[in-house]
C-alpha positions as protocol buffer text, in pm:
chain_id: "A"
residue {
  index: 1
  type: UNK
  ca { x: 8629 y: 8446 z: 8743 }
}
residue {
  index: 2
  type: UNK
  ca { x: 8368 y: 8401 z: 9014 }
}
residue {
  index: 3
  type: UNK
  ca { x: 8097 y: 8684 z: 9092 }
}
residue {
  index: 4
  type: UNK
  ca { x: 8193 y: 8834 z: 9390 }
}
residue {
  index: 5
  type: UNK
  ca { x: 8014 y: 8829 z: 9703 }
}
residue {
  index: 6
  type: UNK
  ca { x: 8090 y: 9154 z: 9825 }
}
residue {
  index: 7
  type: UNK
  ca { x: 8341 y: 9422 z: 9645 }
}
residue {
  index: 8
  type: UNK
  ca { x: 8414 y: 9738 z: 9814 }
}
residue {
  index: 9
  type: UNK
  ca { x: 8654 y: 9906 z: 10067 }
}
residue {
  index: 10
  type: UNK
  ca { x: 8950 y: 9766 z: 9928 }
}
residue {
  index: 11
  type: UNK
  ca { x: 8777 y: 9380 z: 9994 }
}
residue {
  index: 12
  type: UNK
  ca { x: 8674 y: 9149 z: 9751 }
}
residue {
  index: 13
  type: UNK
  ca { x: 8458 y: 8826 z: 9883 }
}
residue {
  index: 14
  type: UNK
  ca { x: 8417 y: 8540 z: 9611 }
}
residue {
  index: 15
  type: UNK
  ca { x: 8314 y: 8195 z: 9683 }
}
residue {
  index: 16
  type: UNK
  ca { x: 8712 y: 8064 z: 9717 }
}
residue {
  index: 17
  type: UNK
  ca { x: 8879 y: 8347 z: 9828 }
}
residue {
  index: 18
  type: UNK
  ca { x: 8902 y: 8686 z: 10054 }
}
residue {
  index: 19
  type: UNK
  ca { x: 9114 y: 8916 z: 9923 }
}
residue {
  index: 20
  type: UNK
  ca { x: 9254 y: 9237 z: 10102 }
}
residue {
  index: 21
  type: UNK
  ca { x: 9489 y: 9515 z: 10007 }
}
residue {
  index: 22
  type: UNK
  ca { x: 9778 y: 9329 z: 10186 }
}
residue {
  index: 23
  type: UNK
  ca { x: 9681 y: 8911 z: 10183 }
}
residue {
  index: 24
  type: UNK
  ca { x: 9425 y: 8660 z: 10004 }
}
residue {
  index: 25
  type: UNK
  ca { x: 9340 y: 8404 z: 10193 }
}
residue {
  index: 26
  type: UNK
  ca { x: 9124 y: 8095 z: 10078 }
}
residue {
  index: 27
  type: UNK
  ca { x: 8839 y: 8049 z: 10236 }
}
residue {
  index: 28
  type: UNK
  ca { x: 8812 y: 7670 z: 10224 }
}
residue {
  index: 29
  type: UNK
  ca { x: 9079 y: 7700 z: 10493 }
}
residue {
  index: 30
  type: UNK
  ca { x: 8891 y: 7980 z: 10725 }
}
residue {
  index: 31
  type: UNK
  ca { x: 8722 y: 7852 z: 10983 }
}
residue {
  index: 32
  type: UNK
  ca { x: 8573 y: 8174 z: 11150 }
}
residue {
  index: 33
  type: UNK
  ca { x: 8603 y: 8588 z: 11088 }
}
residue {
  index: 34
  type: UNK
  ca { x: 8522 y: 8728 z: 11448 }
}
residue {
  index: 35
  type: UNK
  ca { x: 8464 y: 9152 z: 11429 }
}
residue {
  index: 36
  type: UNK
  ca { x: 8592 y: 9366 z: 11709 }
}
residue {
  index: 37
  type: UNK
  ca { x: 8603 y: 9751 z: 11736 }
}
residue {
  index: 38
  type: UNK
  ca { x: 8892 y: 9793 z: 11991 }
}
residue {
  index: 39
  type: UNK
  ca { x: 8946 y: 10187 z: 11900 }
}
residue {
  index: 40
  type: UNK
  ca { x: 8611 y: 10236 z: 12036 }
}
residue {
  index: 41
  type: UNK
  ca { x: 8668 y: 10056 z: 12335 }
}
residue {
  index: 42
  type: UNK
  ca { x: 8984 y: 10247 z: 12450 }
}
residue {
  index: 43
  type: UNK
  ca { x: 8853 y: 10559 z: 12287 }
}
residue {
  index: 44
  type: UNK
  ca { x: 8544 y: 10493 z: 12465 }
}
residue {
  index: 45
  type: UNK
  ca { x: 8732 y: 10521 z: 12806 }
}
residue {
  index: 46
  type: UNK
  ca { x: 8936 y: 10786 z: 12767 }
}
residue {
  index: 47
  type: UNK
  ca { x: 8640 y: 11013 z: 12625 }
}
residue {
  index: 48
  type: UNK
  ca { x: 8420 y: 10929 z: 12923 }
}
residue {
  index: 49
  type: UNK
  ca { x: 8723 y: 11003 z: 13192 }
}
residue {
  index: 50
  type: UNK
  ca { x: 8804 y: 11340 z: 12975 }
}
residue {
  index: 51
  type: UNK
  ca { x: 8402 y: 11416 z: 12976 }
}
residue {
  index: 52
  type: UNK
  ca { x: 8377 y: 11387 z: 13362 }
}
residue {
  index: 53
  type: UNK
  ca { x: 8705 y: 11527 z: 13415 }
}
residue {
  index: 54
  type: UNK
  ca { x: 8556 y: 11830 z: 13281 }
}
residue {
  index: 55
  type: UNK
  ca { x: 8203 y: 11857 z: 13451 }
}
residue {
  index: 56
  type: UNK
  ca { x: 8366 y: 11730 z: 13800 }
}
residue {
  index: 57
  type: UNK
  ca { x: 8635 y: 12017 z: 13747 }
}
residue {
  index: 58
  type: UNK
  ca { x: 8389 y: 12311 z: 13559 }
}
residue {
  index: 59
  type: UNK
  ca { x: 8411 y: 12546 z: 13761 }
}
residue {
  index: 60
  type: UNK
  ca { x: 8785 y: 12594 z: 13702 }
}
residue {
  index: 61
  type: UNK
  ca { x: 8770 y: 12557 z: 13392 }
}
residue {
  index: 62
  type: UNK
  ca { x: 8715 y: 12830 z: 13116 }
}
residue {
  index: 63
  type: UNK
  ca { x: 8443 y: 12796 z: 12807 }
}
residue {
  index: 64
  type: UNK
  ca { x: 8671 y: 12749 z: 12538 }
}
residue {
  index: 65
  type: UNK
  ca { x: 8866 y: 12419 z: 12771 }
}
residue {
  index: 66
  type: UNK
  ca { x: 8518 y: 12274 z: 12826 }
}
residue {
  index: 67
  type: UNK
  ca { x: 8393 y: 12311 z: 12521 }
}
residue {
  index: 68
  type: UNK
  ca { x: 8744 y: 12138 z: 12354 }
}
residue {
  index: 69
  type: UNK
  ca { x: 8779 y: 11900 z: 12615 }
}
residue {
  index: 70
  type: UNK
  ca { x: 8398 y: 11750 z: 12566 }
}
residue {
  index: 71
  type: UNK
  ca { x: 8401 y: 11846 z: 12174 }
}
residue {
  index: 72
  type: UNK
  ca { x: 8736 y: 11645 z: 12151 }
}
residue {
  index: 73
  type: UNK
  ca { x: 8630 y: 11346 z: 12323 }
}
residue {
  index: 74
  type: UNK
  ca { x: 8279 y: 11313 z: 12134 }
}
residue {
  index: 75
  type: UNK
  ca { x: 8475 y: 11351 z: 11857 }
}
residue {
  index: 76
  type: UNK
  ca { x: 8699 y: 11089 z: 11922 }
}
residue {
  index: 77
  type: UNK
  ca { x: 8428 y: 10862 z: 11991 }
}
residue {
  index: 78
  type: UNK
  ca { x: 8249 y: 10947 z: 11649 }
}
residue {
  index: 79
  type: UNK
  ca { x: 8555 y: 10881 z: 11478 }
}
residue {
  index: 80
  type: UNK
  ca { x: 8651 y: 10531 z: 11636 }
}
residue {
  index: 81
  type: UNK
  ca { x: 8312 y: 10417 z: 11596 }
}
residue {
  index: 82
  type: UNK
  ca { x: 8409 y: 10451 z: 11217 }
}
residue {
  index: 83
  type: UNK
  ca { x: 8699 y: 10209 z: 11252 }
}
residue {
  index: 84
  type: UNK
  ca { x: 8728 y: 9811 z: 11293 }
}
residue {
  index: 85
  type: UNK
  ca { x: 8929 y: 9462 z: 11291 }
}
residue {
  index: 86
  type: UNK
  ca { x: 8814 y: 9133 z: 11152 }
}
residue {
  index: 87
  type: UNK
  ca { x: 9057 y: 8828 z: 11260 }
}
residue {
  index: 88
  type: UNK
  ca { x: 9074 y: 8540 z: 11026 }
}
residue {
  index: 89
  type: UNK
  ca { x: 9092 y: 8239 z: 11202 }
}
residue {
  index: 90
  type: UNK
  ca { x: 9176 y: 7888 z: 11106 }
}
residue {
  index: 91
  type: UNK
  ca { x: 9407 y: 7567 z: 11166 }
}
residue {
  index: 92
  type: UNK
  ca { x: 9582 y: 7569 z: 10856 }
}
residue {
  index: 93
  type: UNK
  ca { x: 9696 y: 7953 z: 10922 }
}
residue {
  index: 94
  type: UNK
  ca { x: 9844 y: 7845 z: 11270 }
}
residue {
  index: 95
  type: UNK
  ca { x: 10001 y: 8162 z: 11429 }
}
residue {
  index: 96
  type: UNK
  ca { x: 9974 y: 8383 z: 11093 }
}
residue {
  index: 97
  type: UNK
  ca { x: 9630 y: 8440 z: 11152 }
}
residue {
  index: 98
  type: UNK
  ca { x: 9504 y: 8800 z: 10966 }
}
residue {
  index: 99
  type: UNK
  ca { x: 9414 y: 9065 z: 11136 }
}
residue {
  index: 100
  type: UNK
  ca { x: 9264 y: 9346 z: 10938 }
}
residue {
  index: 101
  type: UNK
  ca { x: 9178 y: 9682 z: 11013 }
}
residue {
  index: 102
  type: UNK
  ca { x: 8973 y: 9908 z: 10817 }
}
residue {
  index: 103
  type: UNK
  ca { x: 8647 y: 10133 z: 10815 }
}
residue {
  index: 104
  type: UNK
  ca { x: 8359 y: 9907 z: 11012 }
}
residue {
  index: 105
  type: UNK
  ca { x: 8073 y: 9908 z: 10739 }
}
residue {
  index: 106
  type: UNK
  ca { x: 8285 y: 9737 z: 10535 }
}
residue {
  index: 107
  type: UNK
  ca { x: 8441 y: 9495 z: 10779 }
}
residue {
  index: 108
  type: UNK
  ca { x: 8068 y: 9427 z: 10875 }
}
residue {
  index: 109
  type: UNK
  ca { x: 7951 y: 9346 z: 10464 }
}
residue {
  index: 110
  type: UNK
  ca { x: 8332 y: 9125 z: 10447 }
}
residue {
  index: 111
  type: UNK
  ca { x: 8213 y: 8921 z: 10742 }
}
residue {
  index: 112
  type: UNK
  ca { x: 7870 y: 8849 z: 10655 }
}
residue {
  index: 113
  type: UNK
  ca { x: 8012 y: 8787 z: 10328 }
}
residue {
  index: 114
  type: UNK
  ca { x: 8268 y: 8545 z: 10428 }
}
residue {
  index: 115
  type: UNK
  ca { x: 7959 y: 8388 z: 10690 }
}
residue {
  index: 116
  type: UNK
  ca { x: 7771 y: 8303 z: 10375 }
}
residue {
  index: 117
  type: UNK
  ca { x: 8053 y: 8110 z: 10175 }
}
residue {
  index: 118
  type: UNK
  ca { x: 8151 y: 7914 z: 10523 }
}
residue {
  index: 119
  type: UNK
  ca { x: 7773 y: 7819 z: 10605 }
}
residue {
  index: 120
  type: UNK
  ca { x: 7741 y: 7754 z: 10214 }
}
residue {
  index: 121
  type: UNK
  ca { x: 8032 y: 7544 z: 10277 }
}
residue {
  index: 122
  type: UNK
  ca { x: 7898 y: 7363 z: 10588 }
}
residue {
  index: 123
  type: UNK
  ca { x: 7545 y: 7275 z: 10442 }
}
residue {
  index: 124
  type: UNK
  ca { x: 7725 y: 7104 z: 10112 }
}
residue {
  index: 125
  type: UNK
  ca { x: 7923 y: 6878 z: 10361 }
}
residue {
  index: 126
  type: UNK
  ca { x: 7648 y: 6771 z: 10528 }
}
């Protein structure tokens, strides 16, 4: 068996393969992993519009409603940062391309791990 690239989080990197809790995929047939953090994006609204929902409306509101309201959304925010998606993309996977969601440090080792094999790939064609 190959040494892995990366191991951890569930995700195991080798030269030929990425292999996930749910799906292995080959990598000879991935073209390109692109990262995304969409929690923190929608998270990321919704805390700012509950964060000036509160200062605009203070003066109405008591301690303990400020203090959950702002609290709440920072915490939100803290906690979505924490999360991420890498899509697989390639040809031969057609519609049934991967998406897959776990904790973002991982997600970011996977995809630099899965960069290396395809550039490894690309200078060994040339």
């Amino acid at each position: 068996m190959k040494k892995p690239l990366y191991k951890g989080g569930g995700f195991e990197v080798t030269a030929n393969v990425l292999k996930t809790w749910k799906r292995t995929y080959k990598l000879k047939n991935v073209e390109m992993v692109t990262l995304h953090q969409p929690f923190l994006i929608i998270t990321g609204f919704v805390g700012a519009g509950l964060i000036g929902f509160s200062i605009s409306l203070s003066r109405y509101l008591y301690m303990g409603e400020k203090i959950t309201l702002i609290g709440g959304s920072i915490l939100a925010i803290i906690v979505a940062s924490n999360f991420g998606s890498i899509k697989v993309q390639s040809l031969a996977l057609r519609e049934d391309q991967g998406q897959i969601i776990g904790l973002f440090r991982h997600l970011k080792l996977v995809k630099m791990a899965v960069d290396t094999v395809i550039d490894q790939r690309g200078n060994a064609e040339r």
